[in-house]
N, CA, C and O atoms as a Tripos MOL2 file, in Angstrom:
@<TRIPOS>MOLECULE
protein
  300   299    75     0     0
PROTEIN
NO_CHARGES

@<TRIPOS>ATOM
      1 N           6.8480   16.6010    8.3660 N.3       1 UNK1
      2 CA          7.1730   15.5440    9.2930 C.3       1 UNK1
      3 C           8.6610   15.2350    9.1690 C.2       1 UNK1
      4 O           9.1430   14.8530    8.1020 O.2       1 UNK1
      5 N           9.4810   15.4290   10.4310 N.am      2 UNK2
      6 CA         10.6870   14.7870   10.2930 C.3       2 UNK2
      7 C          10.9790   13.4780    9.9240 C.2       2 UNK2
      8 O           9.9700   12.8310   10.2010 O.2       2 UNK2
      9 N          11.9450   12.6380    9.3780 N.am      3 UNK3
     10 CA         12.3680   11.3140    9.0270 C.3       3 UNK3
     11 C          13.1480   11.2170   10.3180 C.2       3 UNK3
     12 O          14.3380   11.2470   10.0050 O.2       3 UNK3
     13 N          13.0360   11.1310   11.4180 N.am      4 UNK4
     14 CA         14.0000   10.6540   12.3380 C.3       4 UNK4
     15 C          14.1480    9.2190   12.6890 C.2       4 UNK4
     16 O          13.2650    8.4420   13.0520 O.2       4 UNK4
     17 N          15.9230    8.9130   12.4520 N.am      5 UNK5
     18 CA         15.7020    6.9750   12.6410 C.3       5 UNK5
     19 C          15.4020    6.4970   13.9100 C.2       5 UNK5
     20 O          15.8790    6.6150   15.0390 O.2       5 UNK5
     21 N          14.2380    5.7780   13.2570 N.am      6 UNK6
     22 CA         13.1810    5.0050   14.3130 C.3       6 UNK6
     23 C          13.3950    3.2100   14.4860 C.2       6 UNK6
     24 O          12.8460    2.3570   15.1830 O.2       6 UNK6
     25 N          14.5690    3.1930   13.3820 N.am      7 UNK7
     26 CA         14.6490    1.5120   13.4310 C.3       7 UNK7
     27 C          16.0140    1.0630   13.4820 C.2       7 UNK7
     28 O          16.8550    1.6840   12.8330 O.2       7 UNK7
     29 N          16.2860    0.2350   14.0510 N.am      8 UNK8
     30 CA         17.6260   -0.3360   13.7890 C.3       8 UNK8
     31 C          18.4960   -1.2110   12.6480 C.2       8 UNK8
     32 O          17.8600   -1.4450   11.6200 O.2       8 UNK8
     33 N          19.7970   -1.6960   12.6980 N.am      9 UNK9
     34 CA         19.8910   -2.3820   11.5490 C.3       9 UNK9
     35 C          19.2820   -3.4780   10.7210 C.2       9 UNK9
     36 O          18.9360   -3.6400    9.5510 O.2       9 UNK9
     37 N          19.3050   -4.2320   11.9620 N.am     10 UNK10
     38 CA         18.1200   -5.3710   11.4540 C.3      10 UNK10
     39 C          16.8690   -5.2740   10.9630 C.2      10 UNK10
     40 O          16.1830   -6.1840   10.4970 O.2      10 UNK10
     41 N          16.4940   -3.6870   11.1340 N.am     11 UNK11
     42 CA         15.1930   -3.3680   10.6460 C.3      11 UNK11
     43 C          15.6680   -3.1390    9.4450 C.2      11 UNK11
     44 O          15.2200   -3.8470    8.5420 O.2      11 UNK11
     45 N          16.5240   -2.2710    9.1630 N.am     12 UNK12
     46 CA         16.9450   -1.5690    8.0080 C.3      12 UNK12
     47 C          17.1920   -2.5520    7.0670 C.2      12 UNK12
     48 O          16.6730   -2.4380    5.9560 O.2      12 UNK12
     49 N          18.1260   -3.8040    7.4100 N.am     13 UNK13
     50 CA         18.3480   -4.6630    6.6760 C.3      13 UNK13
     51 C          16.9440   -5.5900    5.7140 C.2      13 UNK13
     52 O          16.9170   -5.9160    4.5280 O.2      13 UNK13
     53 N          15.7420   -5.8290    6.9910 N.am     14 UNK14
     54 CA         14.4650   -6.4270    6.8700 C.3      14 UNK14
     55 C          13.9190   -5.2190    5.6190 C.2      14 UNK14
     56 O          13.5820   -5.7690    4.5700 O.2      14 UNK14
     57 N          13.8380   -4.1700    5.6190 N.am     15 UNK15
     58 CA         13.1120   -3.5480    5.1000 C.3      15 UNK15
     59 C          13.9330   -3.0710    3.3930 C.2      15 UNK15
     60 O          13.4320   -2.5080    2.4200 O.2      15 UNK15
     61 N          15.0840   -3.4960    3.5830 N.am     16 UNK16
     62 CA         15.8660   -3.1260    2.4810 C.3      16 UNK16
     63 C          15.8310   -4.4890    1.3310 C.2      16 UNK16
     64 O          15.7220   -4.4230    0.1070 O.2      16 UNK16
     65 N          15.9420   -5.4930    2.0480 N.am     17 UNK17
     66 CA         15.6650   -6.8640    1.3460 C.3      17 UNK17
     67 C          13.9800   -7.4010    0.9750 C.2      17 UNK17
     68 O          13.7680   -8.2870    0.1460 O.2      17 UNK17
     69 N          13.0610   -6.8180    1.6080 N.am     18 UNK18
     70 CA         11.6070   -6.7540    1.5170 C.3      18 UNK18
     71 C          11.0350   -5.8460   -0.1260 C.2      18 UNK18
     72 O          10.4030   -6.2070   -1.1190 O.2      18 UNK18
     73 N          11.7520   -4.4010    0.3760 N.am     19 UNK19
     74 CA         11.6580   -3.5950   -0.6870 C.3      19 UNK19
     75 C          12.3350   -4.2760   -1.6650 C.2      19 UNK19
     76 O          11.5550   -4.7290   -2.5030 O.2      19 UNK19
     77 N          13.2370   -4.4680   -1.8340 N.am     20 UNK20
     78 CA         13.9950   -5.5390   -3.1610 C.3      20 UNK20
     79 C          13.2260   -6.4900   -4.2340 C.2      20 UNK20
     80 O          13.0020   -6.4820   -5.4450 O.2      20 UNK20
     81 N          12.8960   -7.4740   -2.8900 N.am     21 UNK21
     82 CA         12.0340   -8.3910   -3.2540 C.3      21 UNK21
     83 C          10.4670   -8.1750   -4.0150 C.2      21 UNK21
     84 O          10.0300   -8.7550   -5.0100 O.2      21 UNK21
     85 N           9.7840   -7.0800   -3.1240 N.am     22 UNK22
     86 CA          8.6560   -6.5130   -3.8470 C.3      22 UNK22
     87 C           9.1470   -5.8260   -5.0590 C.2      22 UNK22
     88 O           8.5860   -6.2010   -6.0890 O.2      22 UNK22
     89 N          10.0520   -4.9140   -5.2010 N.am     23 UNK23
     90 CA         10.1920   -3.8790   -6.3000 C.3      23 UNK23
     91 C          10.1200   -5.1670   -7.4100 C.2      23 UNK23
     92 O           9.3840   -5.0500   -8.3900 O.2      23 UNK23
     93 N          10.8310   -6.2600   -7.2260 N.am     24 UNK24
     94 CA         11.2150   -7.2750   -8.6880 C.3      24 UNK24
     95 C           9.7330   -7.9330   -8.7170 C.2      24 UNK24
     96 O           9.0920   -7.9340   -9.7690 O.2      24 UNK24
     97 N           9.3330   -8.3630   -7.8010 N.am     25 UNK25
     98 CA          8.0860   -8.6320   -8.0520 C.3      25 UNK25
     99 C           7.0750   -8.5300   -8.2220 C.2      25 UNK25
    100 O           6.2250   -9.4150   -8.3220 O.2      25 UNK25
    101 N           6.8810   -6.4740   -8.3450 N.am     26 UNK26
    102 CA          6.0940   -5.9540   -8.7730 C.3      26 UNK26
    103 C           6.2170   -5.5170  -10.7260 C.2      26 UNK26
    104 O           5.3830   -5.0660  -11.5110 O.2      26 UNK26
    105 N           7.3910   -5.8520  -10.8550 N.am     27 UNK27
    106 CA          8.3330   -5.5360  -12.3500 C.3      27 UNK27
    107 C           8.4250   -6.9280  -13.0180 C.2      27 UNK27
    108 O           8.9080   -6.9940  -14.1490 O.2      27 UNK27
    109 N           8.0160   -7.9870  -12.4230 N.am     28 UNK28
    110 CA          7.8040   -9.1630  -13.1360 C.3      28 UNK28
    111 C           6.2750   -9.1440  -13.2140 C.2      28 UNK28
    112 O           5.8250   -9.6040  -14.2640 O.2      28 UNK28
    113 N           5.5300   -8.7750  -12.4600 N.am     29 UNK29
    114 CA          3.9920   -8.4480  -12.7780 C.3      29 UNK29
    115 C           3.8180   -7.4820  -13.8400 C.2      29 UNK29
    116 O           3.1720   -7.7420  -14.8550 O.2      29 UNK29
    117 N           4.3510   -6.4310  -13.6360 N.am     30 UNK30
    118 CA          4.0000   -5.5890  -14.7070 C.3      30 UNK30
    119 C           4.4780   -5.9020  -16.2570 C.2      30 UNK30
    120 O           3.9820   -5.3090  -17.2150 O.2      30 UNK30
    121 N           5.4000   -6.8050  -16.3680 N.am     31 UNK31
    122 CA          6.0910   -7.0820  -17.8830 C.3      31 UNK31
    123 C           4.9140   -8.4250  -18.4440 C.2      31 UNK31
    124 O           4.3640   -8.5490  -19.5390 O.2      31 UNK31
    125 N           4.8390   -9.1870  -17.3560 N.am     32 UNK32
    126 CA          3.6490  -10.5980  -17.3590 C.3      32 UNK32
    127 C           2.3310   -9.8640  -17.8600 C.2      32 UNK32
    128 O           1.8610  -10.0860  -18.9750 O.2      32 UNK32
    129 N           1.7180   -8.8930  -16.8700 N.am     33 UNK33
    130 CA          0.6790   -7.9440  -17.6340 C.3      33 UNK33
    131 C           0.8380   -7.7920  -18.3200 C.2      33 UNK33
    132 O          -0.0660   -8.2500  -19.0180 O.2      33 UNK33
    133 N           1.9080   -7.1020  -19.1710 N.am     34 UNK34
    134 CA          1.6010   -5.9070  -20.4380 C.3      34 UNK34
    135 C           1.6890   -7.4350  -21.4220 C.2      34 UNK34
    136 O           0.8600   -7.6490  -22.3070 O.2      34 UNK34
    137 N           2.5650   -8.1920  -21.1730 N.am     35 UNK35
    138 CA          2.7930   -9.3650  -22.1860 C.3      35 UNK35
    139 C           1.0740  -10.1200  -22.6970 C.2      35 UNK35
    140 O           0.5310  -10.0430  -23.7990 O.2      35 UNK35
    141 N           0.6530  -10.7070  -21.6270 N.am     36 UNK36
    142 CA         -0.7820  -11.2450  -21.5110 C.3      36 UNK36
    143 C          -1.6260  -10.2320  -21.6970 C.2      36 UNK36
    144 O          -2.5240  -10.4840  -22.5010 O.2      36 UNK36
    145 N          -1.6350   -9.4000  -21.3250 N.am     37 UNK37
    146 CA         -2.8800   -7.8000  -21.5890 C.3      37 UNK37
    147 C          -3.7560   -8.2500  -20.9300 C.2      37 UNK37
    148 O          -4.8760   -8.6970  -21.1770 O.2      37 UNK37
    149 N          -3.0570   -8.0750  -19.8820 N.am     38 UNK38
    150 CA         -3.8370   -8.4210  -18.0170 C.3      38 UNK38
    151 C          -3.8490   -6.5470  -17.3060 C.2      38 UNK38
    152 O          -3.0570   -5.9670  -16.5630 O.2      38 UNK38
    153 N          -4.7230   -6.2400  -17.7640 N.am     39 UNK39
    154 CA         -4.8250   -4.6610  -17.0580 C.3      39 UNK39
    155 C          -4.7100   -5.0890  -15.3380 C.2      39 UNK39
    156 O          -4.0610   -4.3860  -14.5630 O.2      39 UNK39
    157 N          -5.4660   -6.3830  -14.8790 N.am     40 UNK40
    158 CA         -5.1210   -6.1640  -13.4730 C.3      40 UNK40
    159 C          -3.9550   -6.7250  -13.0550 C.2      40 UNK40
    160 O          -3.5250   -6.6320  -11.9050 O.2      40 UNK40
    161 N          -3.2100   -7.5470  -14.3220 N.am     41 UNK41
    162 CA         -1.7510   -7.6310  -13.1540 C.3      41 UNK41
    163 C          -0.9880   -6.4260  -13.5080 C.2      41 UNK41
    164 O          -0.1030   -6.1320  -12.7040 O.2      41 UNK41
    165 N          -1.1330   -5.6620  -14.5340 N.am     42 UNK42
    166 CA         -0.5310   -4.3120  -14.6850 C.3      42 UNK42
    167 C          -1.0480   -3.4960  -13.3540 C.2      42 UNK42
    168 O          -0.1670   -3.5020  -12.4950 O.2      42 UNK42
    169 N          -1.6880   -3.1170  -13.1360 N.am     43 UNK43
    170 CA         -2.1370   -2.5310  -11.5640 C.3      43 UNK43
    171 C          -1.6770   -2.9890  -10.6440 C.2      43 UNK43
    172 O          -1.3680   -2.2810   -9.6850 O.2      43 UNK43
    173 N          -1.4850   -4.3650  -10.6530 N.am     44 UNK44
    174 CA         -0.8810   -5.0370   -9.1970 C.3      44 UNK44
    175 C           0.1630   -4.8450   -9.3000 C.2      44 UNK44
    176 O           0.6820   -4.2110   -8.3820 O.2      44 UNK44
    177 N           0.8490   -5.1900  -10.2150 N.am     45 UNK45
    178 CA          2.4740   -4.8850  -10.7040 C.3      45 UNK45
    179 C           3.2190   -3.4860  -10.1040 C.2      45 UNK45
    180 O           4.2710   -3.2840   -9.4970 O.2      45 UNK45
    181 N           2.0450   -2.5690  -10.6270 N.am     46 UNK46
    182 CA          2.4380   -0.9770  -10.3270 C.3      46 UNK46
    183 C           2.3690   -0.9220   -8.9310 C.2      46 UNK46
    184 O           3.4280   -0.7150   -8.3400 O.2      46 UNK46
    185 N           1.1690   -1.0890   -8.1710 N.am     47 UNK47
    186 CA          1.3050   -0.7550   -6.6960 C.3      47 UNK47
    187 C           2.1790   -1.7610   -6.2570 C.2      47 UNK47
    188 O           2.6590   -1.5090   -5.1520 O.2      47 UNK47
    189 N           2.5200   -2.7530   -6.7300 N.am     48 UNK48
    190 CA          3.6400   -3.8510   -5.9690 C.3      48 UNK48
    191 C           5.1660   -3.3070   -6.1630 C.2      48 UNK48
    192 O           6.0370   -3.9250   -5.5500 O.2      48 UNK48
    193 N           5.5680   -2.1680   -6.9930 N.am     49 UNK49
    194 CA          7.1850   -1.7500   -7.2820 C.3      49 UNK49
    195 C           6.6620   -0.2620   -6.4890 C.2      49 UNK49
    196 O           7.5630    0.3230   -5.8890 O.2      49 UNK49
    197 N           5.6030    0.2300   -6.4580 N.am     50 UNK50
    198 CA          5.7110    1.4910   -5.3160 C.3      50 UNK50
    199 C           5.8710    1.0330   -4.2080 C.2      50 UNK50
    200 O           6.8840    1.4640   -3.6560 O.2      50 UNK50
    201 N           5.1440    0.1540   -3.5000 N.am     51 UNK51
    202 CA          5.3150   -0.6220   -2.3680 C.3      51 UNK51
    203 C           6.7530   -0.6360   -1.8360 C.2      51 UNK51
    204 O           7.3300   -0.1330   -0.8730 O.2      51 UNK51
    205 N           7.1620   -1.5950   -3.0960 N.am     52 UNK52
    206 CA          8.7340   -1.9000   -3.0200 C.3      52 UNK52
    207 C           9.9820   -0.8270   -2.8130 C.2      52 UNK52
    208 O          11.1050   -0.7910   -2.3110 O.2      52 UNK52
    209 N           9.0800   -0.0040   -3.5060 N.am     53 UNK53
    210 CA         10.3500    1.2800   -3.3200 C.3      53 UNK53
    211 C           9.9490    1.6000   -2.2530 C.2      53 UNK53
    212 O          10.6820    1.1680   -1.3640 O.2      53 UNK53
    213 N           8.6960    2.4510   -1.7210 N.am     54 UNK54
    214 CA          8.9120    2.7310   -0.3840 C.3      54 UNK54
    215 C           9.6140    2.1170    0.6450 C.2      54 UNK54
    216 O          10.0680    2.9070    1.4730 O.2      54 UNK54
    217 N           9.8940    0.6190    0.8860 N.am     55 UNK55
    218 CA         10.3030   -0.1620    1.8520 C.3      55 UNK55
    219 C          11.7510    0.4650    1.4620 C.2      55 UNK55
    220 O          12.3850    0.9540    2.3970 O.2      55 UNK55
    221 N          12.1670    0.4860    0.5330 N.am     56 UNK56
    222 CA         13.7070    0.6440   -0.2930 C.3      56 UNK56
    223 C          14.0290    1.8740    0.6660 C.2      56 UNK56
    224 O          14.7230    1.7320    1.6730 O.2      56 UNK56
    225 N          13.4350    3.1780    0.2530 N.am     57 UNK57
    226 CA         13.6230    4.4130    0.6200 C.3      57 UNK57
    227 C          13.2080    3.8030    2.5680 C.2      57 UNK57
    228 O          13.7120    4.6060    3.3540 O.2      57 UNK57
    229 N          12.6640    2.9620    3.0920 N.am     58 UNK58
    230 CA         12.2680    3.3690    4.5610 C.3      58 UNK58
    231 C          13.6410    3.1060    5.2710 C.2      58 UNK58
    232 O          14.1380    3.7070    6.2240 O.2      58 UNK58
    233 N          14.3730    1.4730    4.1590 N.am     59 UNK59
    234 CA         15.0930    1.0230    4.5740 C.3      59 UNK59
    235 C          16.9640    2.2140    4.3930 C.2      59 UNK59
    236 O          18.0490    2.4830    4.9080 O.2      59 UNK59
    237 N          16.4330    2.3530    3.7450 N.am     60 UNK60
    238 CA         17.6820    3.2270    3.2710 C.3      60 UNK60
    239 C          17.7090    4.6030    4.0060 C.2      60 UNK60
    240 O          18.7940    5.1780    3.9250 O.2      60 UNK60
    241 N          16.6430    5.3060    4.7720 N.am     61 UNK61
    242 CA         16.8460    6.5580    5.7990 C.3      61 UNK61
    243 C          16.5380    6.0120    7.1580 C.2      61 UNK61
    244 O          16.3450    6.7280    8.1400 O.2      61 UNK61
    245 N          16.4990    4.5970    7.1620 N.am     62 UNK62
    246 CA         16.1260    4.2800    8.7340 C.3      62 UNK62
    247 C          15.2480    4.7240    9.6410 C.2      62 UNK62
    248 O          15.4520    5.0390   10.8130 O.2      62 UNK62
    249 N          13.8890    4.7300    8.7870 N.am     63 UNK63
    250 CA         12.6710    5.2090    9.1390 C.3      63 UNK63
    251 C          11.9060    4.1400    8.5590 C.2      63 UNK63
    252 O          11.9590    3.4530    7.5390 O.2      63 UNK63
    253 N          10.7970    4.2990   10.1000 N.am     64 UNK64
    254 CA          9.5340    3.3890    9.6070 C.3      64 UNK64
    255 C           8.3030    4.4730    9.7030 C.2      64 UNK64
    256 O           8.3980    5.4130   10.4920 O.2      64 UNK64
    257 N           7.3780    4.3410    9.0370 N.am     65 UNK65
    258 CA          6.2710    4.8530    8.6920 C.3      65 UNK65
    259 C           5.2750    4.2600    9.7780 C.2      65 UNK65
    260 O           4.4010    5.0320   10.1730 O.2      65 UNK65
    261 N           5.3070    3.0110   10.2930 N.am     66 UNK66
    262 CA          4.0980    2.5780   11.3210 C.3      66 UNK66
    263 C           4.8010    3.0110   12.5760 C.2      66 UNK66
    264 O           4.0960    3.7440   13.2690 O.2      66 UNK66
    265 N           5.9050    2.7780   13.0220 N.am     67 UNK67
    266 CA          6.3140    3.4130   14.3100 C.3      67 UNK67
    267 C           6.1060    4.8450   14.4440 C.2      67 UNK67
    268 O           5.6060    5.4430   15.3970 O.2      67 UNK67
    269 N           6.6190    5.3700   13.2080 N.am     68 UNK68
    270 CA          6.5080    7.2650   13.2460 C.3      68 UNK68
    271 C           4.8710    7.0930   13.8020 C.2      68 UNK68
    272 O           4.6110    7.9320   14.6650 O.2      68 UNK68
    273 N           3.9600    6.3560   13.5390 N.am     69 UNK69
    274 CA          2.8390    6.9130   13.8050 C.3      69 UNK69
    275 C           2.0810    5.9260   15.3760 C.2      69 UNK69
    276 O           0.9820    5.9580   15.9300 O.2      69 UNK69
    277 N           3.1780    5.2550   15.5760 N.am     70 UNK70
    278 CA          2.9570    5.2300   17.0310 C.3      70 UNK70
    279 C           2.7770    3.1100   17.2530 C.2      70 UNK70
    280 O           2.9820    2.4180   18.2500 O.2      70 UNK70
    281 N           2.3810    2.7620   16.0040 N.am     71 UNK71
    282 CA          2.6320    1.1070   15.8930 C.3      71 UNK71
    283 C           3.5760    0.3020   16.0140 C.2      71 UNK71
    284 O           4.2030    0.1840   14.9610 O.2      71 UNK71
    285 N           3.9000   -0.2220   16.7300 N.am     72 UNK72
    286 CA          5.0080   -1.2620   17.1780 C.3      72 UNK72
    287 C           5.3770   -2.3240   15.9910 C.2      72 UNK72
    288 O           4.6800   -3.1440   15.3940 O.2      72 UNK72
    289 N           6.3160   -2.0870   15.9260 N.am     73 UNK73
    290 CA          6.5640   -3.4290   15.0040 C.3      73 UNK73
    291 C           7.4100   -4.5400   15.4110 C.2      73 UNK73
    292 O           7.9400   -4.1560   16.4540 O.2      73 UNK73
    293 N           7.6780   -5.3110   15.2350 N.am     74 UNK74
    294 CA          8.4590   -6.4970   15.6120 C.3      74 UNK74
    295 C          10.3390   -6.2550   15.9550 C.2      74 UNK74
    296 O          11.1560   -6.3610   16.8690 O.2      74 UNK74
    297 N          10.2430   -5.8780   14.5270 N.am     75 UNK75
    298 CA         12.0900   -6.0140   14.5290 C.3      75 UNK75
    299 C          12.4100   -4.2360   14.8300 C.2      75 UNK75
    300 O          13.5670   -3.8220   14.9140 O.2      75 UNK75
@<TRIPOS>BOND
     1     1     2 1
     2     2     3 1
     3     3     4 2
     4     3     5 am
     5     5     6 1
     6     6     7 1
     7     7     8 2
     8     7     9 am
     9     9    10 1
    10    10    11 1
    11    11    12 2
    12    11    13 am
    13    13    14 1
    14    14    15 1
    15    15    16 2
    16    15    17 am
    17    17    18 1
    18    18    19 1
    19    19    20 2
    20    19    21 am
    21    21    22 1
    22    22    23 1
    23    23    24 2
    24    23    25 am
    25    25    26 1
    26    26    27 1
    27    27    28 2
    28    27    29 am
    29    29    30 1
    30    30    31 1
    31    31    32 2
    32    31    33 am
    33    33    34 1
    34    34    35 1
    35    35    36 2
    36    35    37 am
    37    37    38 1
    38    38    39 1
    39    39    40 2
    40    39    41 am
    41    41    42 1
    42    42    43 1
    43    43    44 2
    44    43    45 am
    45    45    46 1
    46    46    47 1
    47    47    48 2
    48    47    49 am
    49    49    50 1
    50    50    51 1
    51    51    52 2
    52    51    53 am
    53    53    54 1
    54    54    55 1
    55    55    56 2
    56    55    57 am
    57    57    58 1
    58    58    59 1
    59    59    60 2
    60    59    61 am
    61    61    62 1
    62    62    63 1
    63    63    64 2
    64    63    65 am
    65    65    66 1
    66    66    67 1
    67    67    68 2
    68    67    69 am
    69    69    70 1
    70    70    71 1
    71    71    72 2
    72    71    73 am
    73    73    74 1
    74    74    75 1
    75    75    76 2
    76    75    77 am
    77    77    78 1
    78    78    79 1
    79    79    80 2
    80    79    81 am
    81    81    82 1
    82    82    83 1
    83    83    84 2
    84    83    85 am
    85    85    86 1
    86    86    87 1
    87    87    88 2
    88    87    89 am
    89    89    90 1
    90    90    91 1
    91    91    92 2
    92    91    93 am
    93    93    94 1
    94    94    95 1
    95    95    96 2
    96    95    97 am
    97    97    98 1
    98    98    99 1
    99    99   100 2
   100    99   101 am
   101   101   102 1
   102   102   103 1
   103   103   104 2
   104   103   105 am
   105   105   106 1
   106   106   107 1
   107   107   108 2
   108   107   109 am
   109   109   110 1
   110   110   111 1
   111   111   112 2
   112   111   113 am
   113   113   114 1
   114   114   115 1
   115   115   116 2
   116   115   117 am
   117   117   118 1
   118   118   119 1
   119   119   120 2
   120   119   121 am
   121   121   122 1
   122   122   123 1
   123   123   124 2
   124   123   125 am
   125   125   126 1
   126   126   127 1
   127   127   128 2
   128   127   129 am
   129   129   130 1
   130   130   131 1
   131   131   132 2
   132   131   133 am
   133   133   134 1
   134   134   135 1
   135   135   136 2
   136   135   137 am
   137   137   138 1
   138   138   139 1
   139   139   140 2
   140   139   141 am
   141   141   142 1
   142   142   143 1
   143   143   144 2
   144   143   145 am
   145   145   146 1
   146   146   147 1
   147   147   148 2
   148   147   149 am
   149   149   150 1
   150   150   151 1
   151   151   152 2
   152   151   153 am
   153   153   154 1
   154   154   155 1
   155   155   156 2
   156   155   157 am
   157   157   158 1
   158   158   159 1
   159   159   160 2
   160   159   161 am
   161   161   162 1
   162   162   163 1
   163   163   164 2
   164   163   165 am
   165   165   166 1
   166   166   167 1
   167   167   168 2
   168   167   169 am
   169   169   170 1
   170   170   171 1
   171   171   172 2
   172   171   173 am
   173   173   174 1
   174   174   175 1
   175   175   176 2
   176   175   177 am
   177   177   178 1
   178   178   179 1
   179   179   180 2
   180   179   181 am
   181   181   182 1
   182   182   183 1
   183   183   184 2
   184   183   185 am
   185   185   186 1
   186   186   187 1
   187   187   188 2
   188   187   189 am
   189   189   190 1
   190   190   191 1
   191   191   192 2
   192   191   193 am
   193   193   194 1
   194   194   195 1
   195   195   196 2
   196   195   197 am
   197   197   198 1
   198   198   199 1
   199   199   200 2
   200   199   201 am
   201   201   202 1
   202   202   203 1
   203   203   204 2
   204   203   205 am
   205   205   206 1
   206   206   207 1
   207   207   208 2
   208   207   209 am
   209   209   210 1
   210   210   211 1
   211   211   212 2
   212   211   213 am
   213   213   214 1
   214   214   215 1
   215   215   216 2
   216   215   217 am
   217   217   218 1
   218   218   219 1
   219   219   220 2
   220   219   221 am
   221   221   222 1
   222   222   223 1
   223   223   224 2
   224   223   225 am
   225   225   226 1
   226   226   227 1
   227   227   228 2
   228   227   229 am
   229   229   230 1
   230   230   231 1
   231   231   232 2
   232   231   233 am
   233   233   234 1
   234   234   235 1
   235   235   236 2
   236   235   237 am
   237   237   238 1
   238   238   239 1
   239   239   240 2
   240   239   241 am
   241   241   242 1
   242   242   243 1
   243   243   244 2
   244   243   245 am
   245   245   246 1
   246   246   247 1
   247   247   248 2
   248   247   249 am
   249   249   250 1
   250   250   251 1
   251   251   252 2
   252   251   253 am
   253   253   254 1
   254   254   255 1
   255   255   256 2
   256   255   257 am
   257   257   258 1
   258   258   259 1
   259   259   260 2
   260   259   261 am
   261   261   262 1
   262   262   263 1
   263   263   264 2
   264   263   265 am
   265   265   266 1
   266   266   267 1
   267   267   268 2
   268   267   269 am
   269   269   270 1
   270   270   271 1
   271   271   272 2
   272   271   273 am
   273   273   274 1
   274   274   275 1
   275   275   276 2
   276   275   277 am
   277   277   278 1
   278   278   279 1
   279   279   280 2
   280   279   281 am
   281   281   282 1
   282   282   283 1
   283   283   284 2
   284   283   285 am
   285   285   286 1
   286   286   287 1
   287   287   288 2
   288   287   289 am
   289   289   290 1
   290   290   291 1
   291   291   292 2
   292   291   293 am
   293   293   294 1
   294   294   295 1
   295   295   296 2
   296   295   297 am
   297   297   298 1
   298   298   299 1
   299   299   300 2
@<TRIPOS>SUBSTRUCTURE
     1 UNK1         2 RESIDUE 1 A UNK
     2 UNK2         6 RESIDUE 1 A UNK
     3 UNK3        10 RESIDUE 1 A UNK
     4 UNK4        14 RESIDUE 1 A UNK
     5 UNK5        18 RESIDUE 1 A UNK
     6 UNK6        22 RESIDUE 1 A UNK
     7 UNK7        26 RESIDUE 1 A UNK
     8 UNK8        30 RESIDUE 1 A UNK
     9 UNK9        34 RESIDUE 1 A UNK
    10 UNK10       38 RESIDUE 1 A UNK
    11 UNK11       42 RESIDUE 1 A UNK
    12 UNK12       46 RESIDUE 1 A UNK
    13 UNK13       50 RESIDUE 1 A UNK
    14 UNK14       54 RESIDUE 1 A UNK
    15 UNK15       58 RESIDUE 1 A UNK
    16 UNK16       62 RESIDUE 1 A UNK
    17 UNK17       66 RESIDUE 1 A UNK
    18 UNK18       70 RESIDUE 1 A UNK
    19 UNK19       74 RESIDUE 1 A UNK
    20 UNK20       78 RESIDUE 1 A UNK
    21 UNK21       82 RESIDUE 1 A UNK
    22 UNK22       86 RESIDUE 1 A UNK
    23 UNK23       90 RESIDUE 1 A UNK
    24 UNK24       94 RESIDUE 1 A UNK
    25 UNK25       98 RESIDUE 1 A UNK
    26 UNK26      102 RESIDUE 1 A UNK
    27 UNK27      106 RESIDUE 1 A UNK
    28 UNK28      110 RESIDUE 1 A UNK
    29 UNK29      114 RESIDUE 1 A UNK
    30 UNK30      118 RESIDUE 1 A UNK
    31 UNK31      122 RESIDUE 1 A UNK
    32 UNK32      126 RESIDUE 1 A UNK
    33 UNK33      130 RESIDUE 1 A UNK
    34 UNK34      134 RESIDUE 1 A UNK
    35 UNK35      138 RESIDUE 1 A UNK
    36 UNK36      142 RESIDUE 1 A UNK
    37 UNK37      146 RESIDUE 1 A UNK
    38 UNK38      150 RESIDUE 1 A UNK
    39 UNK39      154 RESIDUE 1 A UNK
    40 UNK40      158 RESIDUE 1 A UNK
    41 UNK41      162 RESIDUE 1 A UNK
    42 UNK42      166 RESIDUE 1 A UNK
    43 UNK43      170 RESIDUE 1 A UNK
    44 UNK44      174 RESIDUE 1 A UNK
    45 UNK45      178 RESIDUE 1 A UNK
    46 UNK46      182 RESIDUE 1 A UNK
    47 UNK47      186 RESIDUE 1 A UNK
    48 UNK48      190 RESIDUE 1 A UNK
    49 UNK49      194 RESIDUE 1 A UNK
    50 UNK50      198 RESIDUE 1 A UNK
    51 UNK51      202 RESIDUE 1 A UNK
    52 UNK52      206 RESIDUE 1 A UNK
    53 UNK53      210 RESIDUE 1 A UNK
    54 UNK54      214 RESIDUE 1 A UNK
    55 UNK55      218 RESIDUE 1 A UNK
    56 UNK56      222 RESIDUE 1 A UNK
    57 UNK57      226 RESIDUE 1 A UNK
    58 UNK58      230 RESIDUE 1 A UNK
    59 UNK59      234 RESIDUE 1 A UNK
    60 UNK60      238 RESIDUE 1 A UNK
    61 UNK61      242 RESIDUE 1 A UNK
    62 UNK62      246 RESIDUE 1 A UNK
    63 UNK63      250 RESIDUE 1 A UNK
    64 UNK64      254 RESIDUE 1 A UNK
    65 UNK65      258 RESIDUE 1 A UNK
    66 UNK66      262 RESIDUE 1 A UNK
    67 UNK67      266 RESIDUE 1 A UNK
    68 UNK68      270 RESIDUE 1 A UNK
    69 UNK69      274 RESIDUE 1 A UNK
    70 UNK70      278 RESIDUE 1 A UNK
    71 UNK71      282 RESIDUE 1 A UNK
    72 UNK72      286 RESIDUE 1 A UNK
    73 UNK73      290 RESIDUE 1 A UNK
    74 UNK74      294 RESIDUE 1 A UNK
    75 UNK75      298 RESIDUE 1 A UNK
């Protein structure tokens, strides 16, 4: 599948500050887990900094993943 940019800046910007925000707040879950020996905020933690990076990486090649597949998004 090509990455062709599907979004504009304001998207890029939305999706670059989103990913940010999740990546830290999936990395404050996961340190809170391992601290407490919370196996499920360790899990949430983990899929919450993949999350985060993907938005990182969507925002950073100016590609969206729901438009590529035909979903409208807002910005």
């Amino acid at each position: 599948m090509k990455l062709a940019c599907n979004i504009d800046q304001r998207g890029k910007k939305a999706r670059l500050k989103g990913g940010i925000i999740a990546a830290l707040c999936g990395i404050v879950l996961m340190i809170w887990g391992a601290l407490a020996g919370s196996r499920t905020m360790l899990v949430i933690g983990i899929l919450l900094l993949i999350t985060g990076a993907f938005m990182i990486f969507e925002g950073a090649r100016g590609w969206c993943a729901l438009r590529a597949i035909g979903i409208k998004t807002p910005m």
